[in-house]
C-alpha positions as CSV (number, residue, x, y, z in Angstrom):
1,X,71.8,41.0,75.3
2,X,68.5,40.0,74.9
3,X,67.7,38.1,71.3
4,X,64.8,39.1,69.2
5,X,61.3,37.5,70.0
6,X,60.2,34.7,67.6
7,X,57.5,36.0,65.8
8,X,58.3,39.8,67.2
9,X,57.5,42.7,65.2
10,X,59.5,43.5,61.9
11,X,61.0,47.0,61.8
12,X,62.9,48.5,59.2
13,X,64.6,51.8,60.9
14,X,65.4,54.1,58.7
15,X,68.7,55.5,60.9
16,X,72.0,57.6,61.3
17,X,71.4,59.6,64.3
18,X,71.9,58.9,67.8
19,X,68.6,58.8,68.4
20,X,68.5,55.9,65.8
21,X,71.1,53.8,67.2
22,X,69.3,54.0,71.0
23,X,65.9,53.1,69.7
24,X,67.3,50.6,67.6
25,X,68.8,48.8,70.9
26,X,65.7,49.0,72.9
27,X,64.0,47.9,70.1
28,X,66.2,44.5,69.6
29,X,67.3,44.1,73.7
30,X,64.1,45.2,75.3
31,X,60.9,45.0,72.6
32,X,61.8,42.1,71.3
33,X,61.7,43.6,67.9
34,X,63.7,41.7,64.8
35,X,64.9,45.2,63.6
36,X,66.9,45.7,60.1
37,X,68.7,49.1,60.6
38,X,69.4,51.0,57.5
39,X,72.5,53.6,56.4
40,X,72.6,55.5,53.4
41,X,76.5,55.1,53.6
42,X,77.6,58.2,53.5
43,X,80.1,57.9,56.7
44,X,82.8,55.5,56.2
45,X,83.2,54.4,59.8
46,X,79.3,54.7,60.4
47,X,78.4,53.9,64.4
48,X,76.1,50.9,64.4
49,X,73.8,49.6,66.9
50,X,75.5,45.7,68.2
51,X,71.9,44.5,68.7
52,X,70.1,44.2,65.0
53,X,71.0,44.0,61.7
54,X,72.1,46.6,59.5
55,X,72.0,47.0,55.6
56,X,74.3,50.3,54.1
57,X,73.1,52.2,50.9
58,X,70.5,53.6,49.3
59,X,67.1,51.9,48.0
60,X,66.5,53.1,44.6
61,X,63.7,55.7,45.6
62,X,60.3,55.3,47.0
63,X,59.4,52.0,44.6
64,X,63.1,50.6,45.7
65,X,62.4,50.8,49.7
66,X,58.7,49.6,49.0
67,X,59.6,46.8,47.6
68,X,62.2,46.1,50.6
69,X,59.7,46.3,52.9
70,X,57.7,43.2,51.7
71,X,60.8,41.2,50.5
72,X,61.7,41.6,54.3
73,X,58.3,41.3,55.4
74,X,58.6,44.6,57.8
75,X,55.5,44.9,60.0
76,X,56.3,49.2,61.1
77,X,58.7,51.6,59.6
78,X,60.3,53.8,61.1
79,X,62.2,57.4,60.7
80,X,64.9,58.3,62.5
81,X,67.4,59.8,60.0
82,X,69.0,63.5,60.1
83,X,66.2,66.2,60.4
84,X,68.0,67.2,57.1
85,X,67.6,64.2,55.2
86,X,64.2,65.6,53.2
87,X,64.6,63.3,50.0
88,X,65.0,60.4,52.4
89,X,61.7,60.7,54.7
90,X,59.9,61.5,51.3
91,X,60.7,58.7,50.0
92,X,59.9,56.8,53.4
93,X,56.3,58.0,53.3
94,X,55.9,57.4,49.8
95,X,56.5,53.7,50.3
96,X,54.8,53.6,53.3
97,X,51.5,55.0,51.7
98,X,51.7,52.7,48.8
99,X,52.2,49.5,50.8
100,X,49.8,50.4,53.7
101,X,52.8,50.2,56.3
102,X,52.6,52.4,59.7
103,X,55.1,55.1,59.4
104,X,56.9,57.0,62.4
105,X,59.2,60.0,61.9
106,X,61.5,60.5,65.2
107,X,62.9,63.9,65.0
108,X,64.6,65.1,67.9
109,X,63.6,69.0,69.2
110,X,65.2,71.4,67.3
111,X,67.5,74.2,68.9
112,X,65.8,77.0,70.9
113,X,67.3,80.9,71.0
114,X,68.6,81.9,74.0
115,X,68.9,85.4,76.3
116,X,72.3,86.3,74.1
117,X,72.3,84.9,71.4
118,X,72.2,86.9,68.0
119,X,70.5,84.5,65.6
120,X,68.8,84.9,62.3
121,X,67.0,82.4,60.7
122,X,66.5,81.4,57.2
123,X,64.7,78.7,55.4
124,X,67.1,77.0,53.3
125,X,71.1,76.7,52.4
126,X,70.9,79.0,49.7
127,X,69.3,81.3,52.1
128,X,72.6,81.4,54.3
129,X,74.4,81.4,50.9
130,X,72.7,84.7,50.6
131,X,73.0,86.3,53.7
132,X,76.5,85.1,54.4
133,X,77.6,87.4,51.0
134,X,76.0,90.0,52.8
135,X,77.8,90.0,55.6
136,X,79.8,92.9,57.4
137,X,81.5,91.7,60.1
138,X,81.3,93.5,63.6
139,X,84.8,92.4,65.5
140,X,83.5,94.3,68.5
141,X,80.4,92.3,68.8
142,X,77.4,90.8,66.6
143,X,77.8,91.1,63.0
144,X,75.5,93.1,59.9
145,X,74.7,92.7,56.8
146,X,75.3,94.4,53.3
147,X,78.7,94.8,52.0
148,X,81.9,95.7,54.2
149,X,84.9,93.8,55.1
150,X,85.3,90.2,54.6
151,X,84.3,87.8,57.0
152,X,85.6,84.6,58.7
153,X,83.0,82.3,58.7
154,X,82.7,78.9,60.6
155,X,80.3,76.5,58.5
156,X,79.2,73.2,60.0
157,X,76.0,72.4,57.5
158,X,77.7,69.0,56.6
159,X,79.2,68.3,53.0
160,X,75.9,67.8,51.4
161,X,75.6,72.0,51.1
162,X,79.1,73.0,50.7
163,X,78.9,73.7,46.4
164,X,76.3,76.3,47.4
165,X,79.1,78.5,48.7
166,X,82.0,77.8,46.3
167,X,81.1,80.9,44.6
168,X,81.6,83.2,47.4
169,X,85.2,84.6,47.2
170,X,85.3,87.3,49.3
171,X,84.3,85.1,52.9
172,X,87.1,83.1,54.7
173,X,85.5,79.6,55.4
174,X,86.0,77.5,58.5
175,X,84.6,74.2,57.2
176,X,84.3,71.2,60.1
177,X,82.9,67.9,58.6
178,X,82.7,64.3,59.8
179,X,84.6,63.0,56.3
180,X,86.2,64.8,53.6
181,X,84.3,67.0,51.5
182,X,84.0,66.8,47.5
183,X,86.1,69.2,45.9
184,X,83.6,72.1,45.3
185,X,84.8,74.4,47.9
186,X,84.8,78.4,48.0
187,X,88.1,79.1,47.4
188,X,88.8,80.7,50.7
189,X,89.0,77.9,53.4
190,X,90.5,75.4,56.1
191,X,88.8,71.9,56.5
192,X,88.7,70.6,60.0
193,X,87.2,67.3,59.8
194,X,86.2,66.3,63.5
195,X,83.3,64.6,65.0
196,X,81.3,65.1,68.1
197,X,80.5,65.2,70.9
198,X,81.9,69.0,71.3
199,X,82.7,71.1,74.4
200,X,81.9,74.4,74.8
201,X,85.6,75.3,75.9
202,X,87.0,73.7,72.8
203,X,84.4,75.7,70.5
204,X,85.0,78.6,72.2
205,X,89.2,78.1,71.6
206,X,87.8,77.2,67.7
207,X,86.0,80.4,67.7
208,X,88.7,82.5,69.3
209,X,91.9,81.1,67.2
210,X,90.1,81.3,64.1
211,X,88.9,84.9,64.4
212,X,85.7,83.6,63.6
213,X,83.0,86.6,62.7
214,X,79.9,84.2,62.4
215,X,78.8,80.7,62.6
216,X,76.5,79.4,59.4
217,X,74.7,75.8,60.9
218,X,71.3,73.9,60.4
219,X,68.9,73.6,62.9
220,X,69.9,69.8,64.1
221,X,69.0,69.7,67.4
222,X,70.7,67.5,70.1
223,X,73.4,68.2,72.4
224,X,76.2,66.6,70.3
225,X,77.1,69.5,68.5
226,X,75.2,72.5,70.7
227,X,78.1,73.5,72.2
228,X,79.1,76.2,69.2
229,X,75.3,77.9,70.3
230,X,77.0,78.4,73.6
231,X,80.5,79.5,72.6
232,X,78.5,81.9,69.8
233,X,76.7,83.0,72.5
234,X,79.2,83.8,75.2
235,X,81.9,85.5,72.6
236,X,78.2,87.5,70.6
237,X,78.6,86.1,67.5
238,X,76.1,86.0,65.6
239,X,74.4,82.8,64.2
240,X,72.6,82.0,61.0
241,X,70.4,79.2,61.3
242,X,68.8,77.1,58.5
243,X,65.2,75.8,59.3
244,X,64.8,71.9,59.0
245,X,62.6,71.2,56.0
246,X,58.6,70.2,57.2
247,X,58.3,66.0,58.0
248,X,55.9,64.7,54.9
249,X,52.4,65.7,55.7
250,X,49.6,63.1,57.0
251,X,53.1,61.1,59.2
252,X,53.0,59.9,62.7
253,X,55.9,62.2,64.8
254,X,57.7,61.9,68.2
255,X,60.5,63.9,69.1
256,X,62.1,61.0,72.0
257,X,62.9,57.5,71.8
258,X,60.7,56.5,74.7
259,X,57.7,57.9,72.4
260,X,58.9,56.2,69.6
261,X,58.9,53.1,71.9
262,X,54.9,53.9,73.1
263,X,53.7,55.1,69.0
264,X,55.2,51.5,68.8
265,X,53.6,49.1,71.7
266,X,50.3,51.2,70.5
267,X,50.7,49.8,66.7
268,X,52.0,45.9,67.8
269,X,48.8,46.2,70.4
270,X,46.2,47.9,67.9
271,X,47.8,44.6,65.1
C-alpha cells in the first residue's frame, strides 16, 4: 500500500457506496491523496476503505461540515454517498459554497428499462406509497392498479422510507434491509435483512417462494442489487421505481470513479 504524499491533496469524501470505498483507495494508494472518509453511521458493520482515514456520524448540518473542512484543512470535497442521500449532498454544497471548496458529486448511472420489463416510475416514496394502495395484482402476469385483491409486495427502499407505508393494511410486505428497521412497519410483513451482492437465481427463488405480485425499489443504480430488475423481468412483474432526487444545482458530476479521478488531477493541476 502506498502511503499518502507529504503535502498531497486533502479530500474529505463524503462516502457509503461502493463507488466511495474504490475512489477512496485510489485516491490514498495511487493519488497520493491524504483522504478523511466520512459515514453517517447508519450501518453497524459499515465496509471501510484500509487505505485512509475514516470519521462515523453526522456533521451538524451545512455550518457543522463547513467548519470540518477548515479544521481539517480539506483542499476538494467530494460526493459519493447514496443517490438517495438528498439532505446529505445539500448540505455538502452548502458548505462547499460558503467556504469556496471545489465540490464533486459521484453518482453512479441509474437503472435503465429493459425489452420486458413492466416498470412505472414515480417521483418520490410517497408516490409508490400511492400507487402501491392502488394496486390489483395480476397473478397471470403484470399487475394494475385501482382496487382489487391484495397484493404481496417485495420493498427494498432501505429503512429510511418504511413509516410511509405503515398505514397500508390491506398489502402483504416483503421487506429486505441491510439492518433492522424501526418499528414503524405496515402491519402486514416479513423482514429479511440481507446484503448484497444478489443473484438473479436467488431473486428469482425470493420472488417465486414469496408469491411476490410486485417489486417497490428506488432507482440506485449498480449491479449490487440489479439482479431483482432481472428476476422481475423474467417472472413479468411489474416494478415501481422511485426517481433519485436532482444533485444540488451549479455541482461538478461524474458518474465513474476514473472521472472522479480526472475532475480531480484537473482541480490539484488548475491549484
Amino acid at each position: 500500500m502506498t502511503a499518502p504524499t507529504p503535502g498531497g491533496p486533502r479530500v474529505l469524501l463524503l462516502g457509503g457506496t461502493g463507488e466511495a470505498r474504490r475512489l477512496a483507495c485510489a485516491l490514498t494508494e495511487d493519488a497520493g491523496c491524504d483522504v478523511l472518509y466520512s459515514l453517517a453511521g447508519r450501518v453497524r458493520d459499515p465496509r471501510v476503505p484500509p487505505s485512509c482515514r475514516v470519521r462515523v456520524g453526522g456533521f451538524g448540518g451545512p455550518d457543522g461540515l463547513a467548519a470540518l473542512l477548515r479544521a481539517e484543512r480539506i483542499d476538494t470535497l467530494i460526493d459519493a454517498t447514496h443517490p438517495f442521500a438528498a439532505r446529505m449532498s445539500a448540505s455538502a454544497a452548502t458548505a462547499a459554497a460558503a467556504t469556496g471548496h471545489p465540490l464533486l458529486v459521484l453518482r453512479r448511472p441509474g437503472w435503465r428499462e429493459r425489452p420486458g420489463d413492466h416498470w412505472q416510475r414515480v417521483p418520490s416514496p410517497p408516490a409508490a406509497v400511492d400507487l402501491v394502495e392502488r394496486f390489483i395484482p395480476d397473478r397471470r402476469g403484470a399487475g394494475t392498479v385501482a382496487g382489487g385483491d391484495p397484493p404481496r409486495v417485495f420493498l427494498t427502499t432501505g429503512r429510511g422510507d418504511l413509516a410511509l407505508f405503515a398505514r397500508l393494511d390491506r398489502p402483504w410486505f416483503l421487506i429486505r434491509c441491510v439492518e433492522p428497521p424501526d418499528p414503524a412497519l405496515p402491519p402486514r410483513r416479513a423482514i429479511l435483512l440481507d446484503r448484497g451482492p444478489f443473484d438473479v437465481d436467488a431473486e428469482r427463488d425470493l420472488l417465486r417462494r414469496h408469491r411476490i405480485d410486485a417489486v417497490v425499489t428506488k432507482d440506485s443504480g449498480g449491479s449490487m442489487t440489479a439482479a431483482k430488475l432481472t428476476a422481475a423481468r423474467e417472472l413479468g412483474l411489474p416494478v415501481i421505481m422511485i426517481d433519485r432526487p436532482p444533485v444540488p444545482a451549479g455541482v461538478d458530476v461524474v458518474n465513474s470513479v476514473e472521472a472522479a479521478l480526472r475532475w480531480l488531477a484537473g482541480c490539484t493541476d488548475a491549484g
